[in-house]
N, C-alpha and C positions, 0 to 999 in steps of 0.2 A: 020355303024349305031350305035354300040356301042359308037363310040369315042365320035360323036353329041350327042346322050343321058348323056352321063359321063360331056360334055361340059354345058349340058344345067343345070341338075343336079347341078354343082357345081355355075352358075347364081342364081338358086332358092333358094338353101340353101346355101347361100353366108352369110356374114357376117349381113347384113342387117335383116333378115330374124331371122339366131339367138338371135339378139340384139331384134328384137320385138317380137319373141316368149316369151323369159326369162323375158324380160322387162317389158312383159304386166302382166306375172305372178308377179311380185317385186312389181309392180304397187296397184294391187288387193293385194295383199299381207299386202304392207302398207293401203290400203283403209279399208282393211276390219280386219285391227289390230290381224296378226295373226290368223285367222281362222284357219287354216290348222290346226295349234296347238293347241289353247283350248280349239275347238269344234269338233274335233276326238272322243274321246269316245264318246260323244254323236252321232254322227254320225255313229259309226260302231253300237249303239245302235238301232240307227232307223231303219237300215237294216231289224230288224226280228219283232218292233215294232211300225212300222209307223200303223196308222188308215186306211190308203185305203179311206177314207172318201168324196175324190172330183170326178170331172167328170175324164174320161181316157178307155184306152182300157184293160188295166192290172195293178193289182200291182205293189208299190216299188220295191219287192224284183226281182220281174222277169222284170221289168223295168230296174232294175240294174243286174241281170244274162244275160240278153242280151247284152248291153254295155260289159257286163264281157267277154261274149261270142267273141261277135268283138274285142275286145282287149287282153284278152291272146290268143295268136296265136304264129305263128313263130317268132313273136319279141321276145318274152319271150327267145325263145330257140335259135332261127335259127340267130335273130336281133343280140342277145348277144354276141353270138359267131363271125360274123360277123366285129361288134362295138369293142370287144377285138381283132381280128384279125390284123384290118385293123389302132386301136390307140393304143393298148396294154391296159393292167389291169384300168393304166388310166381314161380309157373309160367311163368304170363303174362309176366314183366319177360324172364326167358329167352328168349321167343320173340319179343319184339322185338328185343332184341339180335341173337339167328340172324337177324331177321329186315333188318336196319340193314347186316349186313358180308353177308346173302345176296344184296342186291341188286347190289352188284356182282360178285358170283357171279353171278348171272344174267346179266348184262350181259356177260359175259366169254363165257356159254354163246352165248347170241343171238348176239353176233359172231361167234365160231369158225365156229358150222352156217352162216349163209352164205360166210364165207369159205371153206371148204373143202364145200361141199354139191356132188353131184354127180347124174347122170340115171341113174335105172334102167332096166333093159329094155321097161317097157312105158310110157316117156317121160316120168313121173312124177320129181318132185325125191325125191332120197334125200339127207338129212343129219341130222345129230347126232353124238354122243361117238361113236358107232364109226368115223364117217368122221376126223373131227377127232384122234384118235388114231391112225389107220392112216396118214392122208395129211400130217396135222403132224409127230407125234414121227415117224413113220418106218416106215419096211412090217417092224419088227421088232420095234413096240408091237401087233403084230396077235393074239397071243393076248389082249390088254390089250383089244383091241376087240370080239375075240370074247364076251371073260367080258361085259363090257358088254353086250352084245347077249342073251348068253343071260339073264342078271339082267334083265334090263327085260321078256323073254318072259315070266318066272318071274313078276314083276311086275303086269304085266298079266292074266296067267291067276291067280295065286293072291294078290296084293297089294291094291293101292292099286284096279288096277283094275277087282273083281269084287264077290270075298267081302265085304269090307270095306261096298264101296257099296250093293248089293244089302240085308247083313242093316239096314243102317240103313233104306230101305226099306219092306223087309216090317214090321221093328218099329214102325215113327212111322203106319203106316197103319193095322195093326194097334191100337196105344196110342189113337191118335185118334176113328177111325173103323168099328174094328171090322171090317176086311176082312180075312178069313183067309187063311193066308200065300200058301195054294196056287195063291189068284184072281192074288194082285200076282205072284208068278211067273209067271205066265203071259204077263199082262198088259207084265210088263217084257221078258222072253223076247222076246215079240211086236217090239215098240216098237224094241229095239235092232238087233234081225236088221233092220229094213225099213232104220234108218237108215245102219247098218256095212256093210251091201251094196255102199252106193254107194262107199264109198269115202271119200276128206279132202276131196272137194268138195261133199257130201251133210253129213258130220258140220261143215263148216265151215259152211254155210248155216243147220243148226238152230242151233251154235254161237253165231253170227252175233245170231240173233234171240234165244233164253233167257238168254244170259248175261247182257244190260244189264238184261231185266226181273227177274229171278232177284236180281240184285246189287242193283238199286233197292229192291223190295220187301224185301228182308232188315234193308237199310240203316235204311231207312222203320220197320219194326218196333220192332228193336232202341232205334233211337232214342228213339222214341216210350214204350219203356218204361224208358228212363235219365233221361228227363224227368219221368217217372211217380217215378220216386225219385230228382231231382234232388237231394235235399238229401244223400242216403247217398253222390255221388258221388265228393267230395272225398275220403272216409273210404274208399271201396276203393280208390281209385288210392295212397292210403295205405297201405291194406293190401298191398296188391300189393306196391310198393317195400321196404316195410319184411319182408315175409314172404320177397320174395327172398333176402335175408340173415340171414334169421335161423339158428341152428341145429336149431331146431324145427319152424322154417314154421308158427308160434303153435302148436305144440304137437300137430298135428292128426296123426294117424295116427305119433306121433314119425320124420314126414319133414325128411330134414335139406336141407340147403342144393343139395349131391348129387343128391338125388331130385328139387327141382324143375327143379336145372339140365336135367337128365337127358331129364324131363319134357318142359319148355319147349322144347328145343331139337329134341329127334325127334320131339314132334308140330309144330313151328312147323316143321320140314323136310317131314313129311307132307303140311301143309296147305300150305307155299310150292313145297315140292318143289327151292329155291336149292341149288344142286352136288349132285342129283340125277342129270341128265342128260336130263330129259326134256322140258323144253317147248324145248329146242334143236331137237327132234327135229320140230315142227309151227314156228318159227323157221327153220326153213331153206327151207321152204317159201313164205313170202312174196316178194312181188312187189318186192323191192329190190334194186339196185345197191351201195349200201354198206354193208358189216356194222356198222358200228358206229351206225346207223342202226339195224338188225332188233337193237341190244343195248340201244340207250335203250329202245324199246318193249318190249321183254321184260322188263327193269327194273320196268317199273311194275306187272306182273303180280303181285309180289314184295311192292309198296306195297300194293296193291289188296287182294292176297287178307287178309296179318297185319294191317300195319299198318292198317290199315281195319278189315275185317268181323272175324276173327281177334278185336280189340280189343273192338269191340262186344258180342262173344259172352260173352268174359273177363267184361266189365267187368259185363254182366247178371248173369252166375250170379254175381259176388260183392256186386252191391247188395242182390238179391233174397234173399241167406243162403241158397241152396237147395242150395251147395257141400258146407255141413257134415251134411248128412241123409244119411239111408241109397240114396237116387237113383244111378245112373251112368249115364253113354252121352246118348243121345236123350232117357231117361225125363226125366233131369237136368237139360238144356236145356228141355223142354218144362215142366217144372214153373215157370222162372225165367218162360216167357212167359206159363203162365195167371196168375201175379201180377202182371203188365203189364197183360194183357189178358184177365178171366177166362170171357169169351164164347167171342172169337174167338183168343185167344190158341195154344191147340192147332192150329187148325186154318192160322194165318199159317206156325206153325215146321213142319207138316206139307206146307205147300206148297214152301215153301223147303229144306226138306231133300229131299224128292223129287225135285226141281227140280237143286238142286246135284248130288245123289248122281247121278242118269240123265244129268245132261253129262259127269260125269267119266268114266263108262264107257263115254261117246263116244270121247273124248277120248285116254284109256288103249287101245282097240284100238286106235285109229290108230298109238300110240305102238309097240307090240308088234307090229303089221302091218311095222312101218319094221323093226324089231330082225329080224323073221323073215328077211324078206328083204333084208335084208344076211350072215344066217348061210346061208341054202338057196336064195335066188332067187325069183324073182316067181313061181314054180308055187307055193310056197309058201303064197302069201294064201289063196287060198280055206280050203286045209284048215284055215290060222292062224285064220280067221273063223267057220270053223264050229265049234271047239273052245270059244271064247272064248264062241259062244251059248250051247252046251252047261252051261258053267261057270257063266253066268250063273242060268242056270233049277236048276242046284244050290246054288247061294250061300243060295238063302232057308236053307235046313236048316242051316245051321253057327254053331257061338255064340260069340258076341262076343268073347271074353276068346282063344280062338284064333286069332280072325281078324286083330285088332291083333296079336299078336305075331307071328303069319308074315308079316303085311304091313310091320313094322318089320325083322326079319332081311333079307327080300328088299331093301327099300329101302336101308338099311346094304349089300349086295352091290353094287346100281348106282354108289352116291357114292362108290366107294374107286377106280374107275379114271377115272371122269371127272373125279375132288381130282387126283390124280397129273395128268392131260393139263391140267387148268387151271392146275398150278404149273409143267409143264413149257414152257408157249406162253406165257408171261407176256409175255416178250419180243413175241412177235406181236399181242398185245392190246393193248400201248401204242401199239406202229410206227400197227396199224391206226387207234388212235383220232387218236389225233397228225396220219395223213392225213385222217380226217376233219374233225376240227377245221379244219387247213387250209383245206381245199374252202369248210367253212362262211364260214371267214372274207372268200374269195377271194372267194364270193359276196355277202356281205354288201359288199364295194368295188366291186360290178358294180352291184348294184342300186343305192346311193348314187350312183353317177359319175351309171345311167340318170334319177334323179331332177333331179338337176342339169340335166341337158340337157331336162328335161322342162321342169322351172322356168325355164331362160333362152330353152326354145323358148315 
């Protein structure tokens, strides 16, 4: 079963697949004349100063703490380690790249879902790629939205949003602390049914609260142990660069250039989730009027999770040397932080992975709850919710080297219809930002004139 999974795996994220993940980001890139870069500040500004001012179920900010939630997970920690394992140091420079042309991939997703977001039956916002596909390209991209839809279920049940988070988990709790698997299945089983019950305003509310402390604390860590080997750091951003191009990737597993492109790019897509399709899907839910607005804030999601913590993770396991040992997964990671910290070190990256991994599977039902019911309709949820607990309290039992690779095939299924609807809207994604800039500017000459009148009154 493995080998077929590994076989299928390497069809989906085949070259093909990389060339239009990246490509579409270069695409938006050039279209939207460097966004990424000279609307960042603004952007990380809007995070805490957006108005809330349009129709939606919740705020920016927890709009994007949920996204945050599904995306820092065990990509961050478990992806990385992984991603250096299997391409070397390498890896990492791939994943900032994905990670530099995904954010306006993101930005391009964020716009769309509110622009085309619409009310489901029980008054709830419904949007993302399947709506953006059916009501932009045309009610004749709807098999295009249905595959979307059903891939994101798949996803969410056997992907990003269960297996994957769950066995990380049971193992760091287990590696840490010695709690046997069957307590933390239980234990998580519990914890997710009480919060997925309520629904996106219950998972936005925990959202809300753990992701800033989750994200601090991790940051706080990492840091503190890149300090701890301040001197090694110059020599692995070294490595890193120079490993990306090498033909050997220093010689290490004789991985070539290939493997860590490979690497870099589908776990920095795992862990950012950019032309995915998925944090459109809690983005369309925010409380805004403008999309291109709910696409700056989506943006930084993209910064936050790679370029940020992503970086941190990289940049530990290659000060610490703990990359070239016999370690993989969590073990891997957690070895780099008891050389950081050999007290508390275990127990900082046990709290932070438990932390990340339990939002993401917030995060991910919600995403799946959206897909169902856009395929079956609002009766749908409950049974969608009771499956997904189900799955959860099975996840501890399955091993690792599985769970990546069906969570990679599923992921590769989402991002090939919603690459095609973000190369086919390109056109609507400039129109829109275009009006919005506008606005801003328009604004910007209102509030100048009102200053005036203020100063001569």
């Amino acid at each position: 079963m493995l080998e077929l999974l590994n076989e299928i795996d390497s069809f989906v994220w085949g070259p093909p697949l990389l060339v239009l993940l990246v490509g579409t980001g270069i695409w938006l890139t050039l279209r939207l004349n460097l966004l990424q870069v000279l609307k960042l500040p603004m952007a990380l500004k809007l995070i805490f100063s957006a108005k809330n001012d349009g129709d939606g179920d919740v705020n920016s900010f927890k709009a994007l703490c949920t996204a945050l939630a599904a995306t820092v997970g065990t990509g961050n920690i478990v992806g990385v380690a992984t991603a250096i394992k299997a391409g070397g140091p390498g890896a990492l420079f791939w994943m900032w790249l994905a990670a530099f042309f995904g954010m306006a991939t993101k930005y391009a997703e964020g716009l769309l879902a509110v622009k085309y977001r619409t009310v489901d039956a029980n008054g709830n916002i419904a949007g993302g790629p399947m709506y953006y596909i059916e009501n932009g390209l045309g009610k004749s991209y709807k098999p295009l939205a249905v595959f979307f839809a059903v891939s994101g279920v798949l996803c969410a049940y056997f992907g990003i949003g269960t297996f994957a988070q769950v066995n990380a988990i049971v193992e760091i709790t287990q590696l840490s602390v010695g709690i046997p698997v069957i307590y933390t299945a239980i234990a998580l089983t519990v914890l997710v049914a009480v919060v997925t019950i309520g629904g996106l305003k219950s998972i936005a509310s925990v959202a809300g609260k753990i992701v800033p402390f989750m994200a601090l604390l991790y940051v706080v860590t990492t840091v503190g142990i890149l300090l701890t080997f301040a001197d090694q750091v110059p020599a692995a951003i070294s490595t890193v660069l120079t490993n990306a191009f090498s033909p050997t990737a220093g010689g290490f597993l004789g991985a070539t250039v290939m493997m860590a492109m490979r690497n870099g790019i589908a776990r920095g897509v795992f862990s950012n989730e950019s032309g995915l399709g998925s944090a459109p899907i809690v983005a369309a839910a925010a409380k805004t009027k403008w999309p291109a607005e709910q696409g700056l804030i989506s943006m930084t999601g993209t910064f936050i999770d790679t370029i940020i913590i992503c970086t941190l993770t990289g940049l530990t396991l290659v000060v610490t040397n703990v990359w070239t040992g016999d370690l993989n997964g969590a073990a891997l990671t957690q070895a780099a932080f008891t050389m950081g910290f050999p007290v508390w070190g275990k127990y900082l990256l046990m709290v932070g992975l438990v932390l990340f991994a339990f939002t993401t599977i917030l995060g991910w039902n919600y995403y799946g709850e959206r897909c169902i019911e856009y395929l079956l309709g609002v009766k749908a949820i409950l049974p969608y919710r009771i499956i997904f607990i189900c799955l959860i309290a099975c996840g501890a039992f399955l091993k690792l080297e599985a769970i990546w690779v069906l969570a990679d095939i599923v992921n590769g299924l989402m991002a090939i219809p919603n690459l095609i609807a973000l190369l086919g809207l390109t056109g609507v994604i400039v129109a829109e930002t275009k009006r919005y800039t506008a606005h801003l500017a328009k604004q910007k000459e209102k509030d100048s004139i009102a200053e005036e009148v203020a100063e001569e009154a």
